[in-house]
C-alpha positions in Angstrom: -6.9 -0.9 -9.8 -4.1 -2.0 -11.6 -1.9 -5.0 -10.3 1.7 -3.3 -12.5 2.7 -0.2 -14.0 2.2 0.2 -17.1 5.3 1.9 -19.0 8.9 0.5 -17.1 12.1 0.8 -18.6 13.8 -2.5 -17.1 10.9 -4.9 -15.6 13.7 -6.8 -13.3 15.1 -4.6 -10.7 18.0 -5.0 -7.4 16.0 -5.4 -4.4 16.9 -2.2 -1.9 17.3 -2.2 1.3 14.6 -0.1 2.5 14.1 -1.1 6.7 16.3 2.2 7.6 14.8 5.9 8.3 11.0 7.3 8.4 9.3 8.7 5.6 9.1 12.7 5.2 7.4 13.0 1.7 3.7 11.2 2.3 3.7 11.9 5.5 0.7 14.2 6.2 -3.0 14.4 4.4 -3.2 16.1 1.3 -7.0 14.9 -0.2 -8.9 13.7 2.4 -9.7 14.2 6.4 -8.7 11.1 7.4 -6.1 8.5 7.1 -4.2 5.0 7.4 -0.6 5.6 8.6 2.1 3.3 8.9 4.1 2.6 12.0 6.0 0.2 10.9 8.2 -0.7 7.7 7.0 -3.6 5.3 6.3 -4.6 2.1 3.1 -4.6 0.6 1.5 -6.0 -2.4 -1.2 -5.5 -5.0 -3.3 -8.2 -3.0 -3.5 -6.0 0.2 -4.0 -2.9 -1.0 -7.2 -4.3 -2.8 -8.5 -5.7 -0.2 -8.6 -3.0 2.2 -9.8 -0.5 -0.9 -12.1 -3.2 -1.0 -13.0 -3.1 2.7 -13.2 0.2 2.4 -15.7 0.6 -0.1 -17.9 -2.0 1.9 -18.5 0.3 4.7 -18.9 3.8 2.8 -21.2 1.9 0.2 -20.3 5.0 -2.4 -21.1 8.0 0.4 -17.3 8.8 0.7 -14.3 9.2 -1.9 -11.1 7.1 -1.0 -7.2 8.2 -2.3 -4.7 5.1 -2.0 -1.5 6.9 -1.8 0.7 3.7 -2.9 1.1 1.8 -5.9 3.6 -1.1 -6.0 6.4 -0.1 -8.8 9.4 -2.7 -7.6 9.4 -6.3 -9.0 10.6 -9.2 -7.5 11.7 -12.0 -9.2 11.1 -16.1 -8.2 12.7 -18.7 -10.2 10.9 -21.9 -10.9 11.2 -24.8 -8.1 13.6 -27.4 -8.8 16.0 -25.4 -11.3 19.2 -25.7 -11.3 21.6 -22.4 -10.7 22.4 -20.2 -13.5 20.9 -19.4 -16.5 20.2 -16.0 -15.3 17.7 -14.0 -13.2 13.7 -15.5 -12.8 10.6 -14.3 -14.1 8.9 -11.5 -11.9 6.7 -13.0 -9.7 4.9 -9.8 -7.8 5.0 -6.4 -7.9 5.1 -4.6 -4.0 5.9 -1.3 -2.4 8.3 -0.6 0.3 6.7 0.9 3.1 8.4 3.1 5.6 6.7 4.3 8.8 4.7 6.9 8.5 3.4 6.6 5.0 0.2 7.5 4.7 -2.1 4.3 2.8 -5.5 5.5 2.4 -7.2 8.5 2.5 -11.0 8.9 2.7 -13.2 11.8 2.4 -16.7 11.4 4.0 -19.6 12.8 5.6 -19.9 10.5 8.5 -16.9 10.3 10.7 -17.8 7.4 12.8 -18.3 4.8 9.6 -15.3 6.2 8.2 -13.3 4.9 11.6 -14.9 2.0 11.2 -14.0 1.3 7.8 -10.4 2.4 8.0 -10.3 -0.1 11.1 -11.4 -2.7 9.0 -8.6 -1.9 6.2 -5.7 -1.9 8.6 -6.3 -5.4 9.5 -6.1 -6.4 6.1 -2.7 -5.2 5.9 1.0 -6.7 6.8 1.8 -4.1 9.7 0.5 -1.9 12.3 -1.3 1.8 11.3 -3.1 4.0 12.9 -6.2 6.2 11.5 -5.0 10.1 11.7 -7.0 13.1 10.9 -6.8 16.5 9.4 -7.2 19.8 11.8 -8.2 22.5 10.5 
């Protein structure tokens, strides 16, 4: 997976403010029969989302296809410790994704329902705020 986007127009951004409202776009299950949904807002990195793909992939062991939903697009910028002010805007130091609740993370598509529980479970405590594992009725 890829830690930034490839192609941006301006690399340094304004941070929003992105704590208000509940997401209505990835909200339901479009590729898989199960998922990791968000209850809470957060911000989520490169580093998380690898390790529960990661995760993930440990339990399934290749018997199941997985669909991360997210991809972190913002930058946010750090200056250097000890600089003085000015002198303009710092370097970007990590690229996240603003994460409203109910966003749906992960999606996974396997034969056996129970290991996919368990490896969802072990993805959501690899990440920064609380999910739940939903699933798709037909």
């Amino acid at each position: 997976m890829k830690k930034q986007p490839q192609n941006i127009k301006y690399k340094k951004k304004h941070k929003k403010r992105f704590f208000k409202g509940i997401e209505y776009r990835s909200n339901t299950l479009q590729f898989g029969y199960c998922g990791l949904k968000s209850l809470n807002s957060g911000i989520i990195e490169y580093k998380h989302l690898e390790a529960g793909r990661k995760a993930i992939n440990q339990v399934l062991k290749r018997f199941g296809k997985i669909w991360i939903r997210v991809f972190p697009t913002l930058s946010l910028t750090k200056k250097p410790i000890e600089t003085r002010m000015g002198k303009g805007k710092g370097n970007v130091d990590i690229w996240v994704c603003y994460i409203k609740p109910g966003t749906i993370l992960y999606e996974v598509n396997s034969q056996d329902l129970i290991k996919t529980k368990e490896a969802l479970l072990k993805a959501a405590i690899r990440l920064p705020f609380q999910t739940k594992i939903i699933y798709k009725i037909n």
